[in-house]
C-alpha positions, 0 to 999 in steps of 0.5 A: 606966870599963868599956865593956861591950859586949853580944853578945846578938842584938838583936830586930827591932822591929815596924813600926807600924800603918798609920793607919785613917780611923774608919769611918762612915756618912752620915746618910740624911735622907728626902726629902719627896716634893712634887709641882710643879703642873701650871702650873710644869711647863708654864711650864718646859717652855715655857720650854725649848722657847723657849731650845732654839729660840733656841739654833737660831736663833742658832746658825743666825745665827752659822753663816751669818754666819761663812759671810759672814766667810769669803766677804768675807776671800776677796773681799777677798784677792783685791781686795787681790792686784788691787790690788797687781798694779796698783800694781806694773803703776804702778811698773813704767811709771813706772820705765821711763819715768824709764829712758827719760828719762835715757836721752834726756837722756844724747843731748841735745846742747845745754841747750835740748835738755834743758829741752825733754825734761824740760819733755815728761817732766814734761807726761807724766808729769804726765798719766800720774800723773793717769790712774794715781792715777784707776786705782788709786783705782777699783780700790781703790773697787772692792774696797771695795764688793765687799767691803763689800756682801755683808758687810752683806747677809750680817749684816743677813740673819744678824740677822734670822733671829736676831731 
């Protein structure tokens, strides 16, 4: 077998043509021209005034009722802050207490001594409970109707301007 080698210079091959998308026009349909009766155009435009004035109306609602929402969470955040300076008020009061009352059992001298201190804190604390949960129970009503009256004042006001 004989290996031929050619040394002639090989030629440059030339690149493809790009791909061209055929060129061509839409067809152009002439349109008939038609008039829309009087009666149709007025019903529409009474149409679009109604929805433009609702559209204000509700928007208006909406705007004052998130007014209300923003006033209520305020209310109500303050309440809740109330309320928890109360209960931790609660809590503070009967922790001394309870300090106080080991304190008076550590100086008793004798049993007697000390069924009489328990049978007193416990008279104490009894009515010190009471008065506290009474506190607590109006302060939480309290909040409650503060927070609750502007807020069905504000949506009941809110849906009548929208009706």
């Amino acid at each position: 077998m004989s290996d031929t080698v050619s040394t002639a210079p090989k030629a440059k091959a030339k690149p493809a043509p790009a791909f061209e998308m055929p060129k061509f026009e839409a067809p152009k349909f002439d349109v008939p021209k038609f008039e829309v009766p009087t009666a149709y155009r007025e019903f529409a435009e009474k149409g679009l005034s109604q929805a433009k004035e609702n559209y204000e109306k509700f928007k208006s609602a909406a705007e004052e009722a998130t007014d209300v929402l923003e006033d209520t969470y305020a209310t109500a955040s303050k309440g809740a802050a109330t309320y928890g300076q109360k209960v931790i008020e609660t809590a503070r009061a009967n922790t001394n207490a309870a300090f106080d009352f080991i304190g008076e059992l550590l100086a008793a001298k004798s049993y007697s001594d000390v069924l009489e201190i328990s049978t007193a804190y416990m008279h104490k604390q009894f009515d010190t409970l009471t008065a506290q949960s009474k506190d607590l129970a109006a302060c939480a009503q309290k909040v409650a109707t503060e927070t609750a009256e502007p807020l069905k004042e504000g949506f009941a006001s809110a849906m009548k301007k929208a009706a």
